[in-house]
C-alpha positions in Angstrom: 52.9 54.8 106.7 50.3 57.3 106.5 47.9 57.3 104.1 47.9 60.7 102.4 51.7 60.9 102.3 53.2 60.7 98.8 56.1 58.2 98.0 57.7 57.3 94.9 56.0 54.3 93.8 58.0 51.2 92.9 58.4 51.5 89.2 59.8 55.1 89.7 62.3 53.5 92.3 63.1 50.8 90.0 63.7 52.5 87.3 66.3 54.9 89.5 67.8 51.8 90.9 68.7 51.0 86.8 69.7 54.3 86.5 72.0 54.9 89.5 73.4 50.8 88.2 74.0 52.3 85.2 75.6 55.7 85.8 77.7 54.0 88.2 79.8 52.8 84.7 78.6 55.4 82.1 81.1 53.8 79.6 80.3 49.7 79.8 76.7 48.5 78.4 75.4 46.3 80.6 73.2 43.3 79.3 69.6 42.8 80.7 69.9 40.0 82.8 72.8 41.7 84.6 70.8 44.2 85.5 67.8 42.4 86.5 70.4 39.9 88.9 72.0 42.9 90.1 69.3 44.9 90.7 66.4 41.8 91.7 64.1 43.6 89.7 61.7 40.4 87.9 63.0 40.8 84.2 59.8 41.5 82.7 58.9 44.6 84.9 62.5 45.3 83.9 62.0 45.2 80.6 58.9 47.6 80.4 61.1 50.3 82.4 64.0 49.8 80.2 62.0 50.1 77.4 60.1 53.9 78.9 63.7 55.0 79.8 65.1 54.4 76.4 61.6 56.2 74.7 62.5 59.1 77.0 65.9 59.2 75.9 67.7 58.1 79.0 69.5 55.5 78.2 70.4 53.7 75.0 69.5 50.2 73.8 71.6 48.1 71.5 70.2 44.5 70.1 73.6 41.7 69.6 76.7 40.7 70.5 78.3 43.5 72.5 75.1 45.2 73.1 72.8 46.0 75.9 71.7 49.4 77.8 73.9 52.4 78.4 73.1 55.6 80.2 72.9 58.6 78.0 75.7 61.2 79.5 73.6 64.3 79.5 71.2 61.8 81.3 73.7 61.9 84.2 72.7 65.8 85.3 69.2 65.4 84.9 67.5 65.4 88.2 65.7 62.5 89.9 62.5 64.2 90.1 62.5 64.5 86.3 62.8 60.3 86.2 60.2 59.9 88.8 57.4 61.8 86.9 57.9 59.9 84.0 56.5 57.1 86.1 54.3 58.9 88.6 53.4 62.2 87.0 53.9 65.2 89.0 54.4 64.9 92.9 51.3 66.4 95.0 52.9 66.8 98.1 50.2 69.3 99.0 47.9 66.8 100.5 47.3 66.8 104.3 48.8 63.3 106.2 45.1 63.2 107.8 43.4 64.0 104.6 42.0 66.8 105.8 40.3 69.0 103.6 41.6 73.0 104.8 44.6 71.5 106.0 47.4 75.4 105.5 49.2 77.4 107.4 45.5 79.2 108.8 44.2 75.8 109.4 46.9 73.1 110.1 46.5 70.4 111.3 48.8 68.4 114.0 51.7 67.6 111.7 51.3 70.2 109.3 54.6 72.5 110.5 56.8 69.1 110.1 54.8 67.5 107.2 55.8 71.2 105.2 59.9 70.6 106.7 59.3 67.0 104.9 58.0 67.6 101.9 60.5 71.1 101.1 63.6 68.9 101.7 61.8 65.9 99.6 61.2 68.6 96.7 64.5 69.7 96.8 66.1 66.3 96.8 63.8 65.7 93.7 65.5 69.2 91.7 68.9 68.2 93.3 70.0 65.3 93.1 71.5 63.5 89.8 71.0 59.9 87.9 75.1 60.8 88.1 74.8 61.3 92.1 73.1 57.5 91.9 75.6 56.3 90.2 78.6 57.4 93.6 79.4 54.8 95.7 79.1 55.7 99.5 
């Protein structure tokens, strides 16, 4: 991977594996450990995440028999991106794959014309797609 390219760290792709788990059944609340054995995410990172989605108002939490986490439905047409600056703050895609310092359109460097294709699409998967769209099978 190159070094200056932005990705969506793991606790941002974790937390839209729970969310796509979730949406996948908006209307069932799913227990912890179900989601940590169906998602192999280790139960304590789990249970941080869980805890910044339900702060955020993504999903709701309830303690007892019967309970667990349930994705909020207006949660279901908010857009990915939104999820994965909770965790990672806002993308900078703007950042050269060589590092390069004057690395535009005047000065590019050897993958800047397909570095710019890359990171338009990866912004607009970021606006377009849905916690619902995770939640589709196939």
């Amino acid at each position: 991977m190159l070094k200056g390219v932005d990705v969506i760290s793991q606790t941002a792709r974790y937390a839209l594996r729970i969310l796509g788990l979730l949406a996948a059944k908006p209307e069932r609340w799913a227990l912890g450990k179900d989601i940590a054995a169906e998602t192999g995410i280790p139960a304590n990172y789990l249970s941080k995440i869980l805890n910044q989605l339900r702060k955020r108002g993504l999903v709701q939490s309830q303690k007892g028999w019967g309970g667990g986490f349930l994705v909020e439905r207006r949660t279901l047409g908010t857009p990915i991106g939104e999820v994965v600056e909770v965790f990672d703050g806002k993308a900078d895609n703007g950042r050269c794959v060589f590092e390069l310092q004057a690395c535009d359109a005047e000065h590019p460097c050897p993958l800047h014309h397909w570095w710019d294709r890359v990171r338009r699409e990866y912004q607009a998967m970021l606006t377009t797609v849905t916690i619902g769209d995770l939640g589709q099978k196939g």
